[in-house]
N, C-alpha and C positions, 0 to 999 in steps of 0.2 A: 105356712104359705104354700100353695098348690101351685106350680109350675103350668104355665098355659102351655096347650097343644100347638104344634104350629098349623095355621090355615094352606091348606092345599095348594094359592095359589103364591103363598111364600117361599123367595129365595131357598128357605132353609129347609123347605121338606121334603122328605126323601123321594118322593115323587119327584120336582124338580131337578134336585141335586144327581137324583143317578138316572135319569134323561137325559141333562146336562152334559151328562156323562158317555153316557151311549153316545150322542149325537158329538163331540168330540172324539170320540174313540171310529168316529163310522164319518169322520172326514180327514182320514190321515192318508187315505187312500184312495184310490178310483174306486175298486172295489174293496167292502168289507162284510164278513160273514161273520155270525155269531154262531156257534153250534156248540156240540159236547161228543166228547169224545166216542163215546158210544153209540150212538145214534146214526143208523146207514144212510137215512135222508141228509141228512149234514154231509156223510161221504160222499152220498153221488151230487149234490150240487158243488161241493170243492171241486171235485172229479170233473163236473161240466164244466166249470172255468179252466181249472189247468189246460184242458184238450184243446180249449181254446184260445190258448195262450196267455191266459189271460194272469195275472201276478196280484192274486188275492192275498190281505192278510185275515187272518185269520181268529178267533178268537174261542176259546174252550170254553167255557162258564163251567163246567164240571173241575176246571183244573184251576178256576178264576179266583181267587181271594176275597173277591166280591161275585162271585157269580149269579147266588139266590137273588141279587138286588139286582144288578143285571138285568137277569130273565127275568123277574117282576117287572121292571122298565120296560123292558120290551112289550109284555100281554100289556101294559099299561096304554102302550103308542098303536096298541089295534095290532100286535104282529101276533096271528093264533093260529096254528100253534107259536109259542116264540122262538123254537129252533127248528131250522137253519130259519135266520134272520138276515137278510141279503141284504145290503147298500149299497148305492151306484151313484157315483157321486154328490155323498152326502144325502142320500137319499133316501127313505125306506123306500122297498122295490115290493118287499113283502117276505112271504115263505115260497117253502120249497112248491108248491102249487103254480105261485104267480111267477117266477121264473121259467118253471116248464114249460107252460102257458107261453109265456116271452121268445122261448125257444124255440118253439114249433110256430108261433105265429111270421117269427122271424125279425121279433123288433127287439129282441136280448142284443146282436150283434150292432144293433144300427146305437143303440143305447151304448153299448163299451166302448163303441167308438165317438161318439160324441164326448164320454168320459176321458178320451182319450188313455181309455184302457188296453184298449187294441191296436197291433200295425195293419195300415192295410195291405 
């Protein structure tokens, strides 16, 4: 007997399951980053939160026990590249692109602060 595959849009397939996943792990916080250690884009967007007070958690996928599935979840949800992968109240925001973007346009701060990520 040959074991069925499971259907894509079933509870149980890894597509859901570490989506599921990501989007719990990316509403613990106001803000939450996915990146890998080595990666300088990952550094200067951590970098642009702190300066701005702002009290990111963080997440490594290079250091992650699950991290390969992770970043697969992530390209999965449209985030490309997948690192840094920014959330803002439970949100995808995007990459390191669409934050910069955010910042210079000037709607990052008005955004952490509706997250209530920011003092004013």
């Amino acid at each position: 007997m040959v074991a069925a595959e499971e259907e894509p849009g079933s509870s149980s397939h890894p597509a859901v399951v570490f989506g599921n996943m990501v989007r719990e792990m990316a509403e613990k916080r106001a803000v939450v980053i996915f990146t890998k250690s080595t990666c300088c884009v990952s550094h200067s967007i951590k970098v642009l939160f702190v300066d701005m007070g702002v009290n990111v958690e963080e997440h490594e996928l290079d250091k992650h026990m699950l991290g390969p599935e992770l970043e697969w979840a992530l390209k999965s949800m449209g985030c490309a590249p997948p690192v840094p992968a920014v959330f803002i109240a439970g949100k995808l925001v995007g990459s390191a692109t669409h934050v910069f973007t955010l910042q210079v346009s000037g709607r990052l701060r008005q955004m952490l602060l509706d997250a209530n990520a920011l003092w004013v």
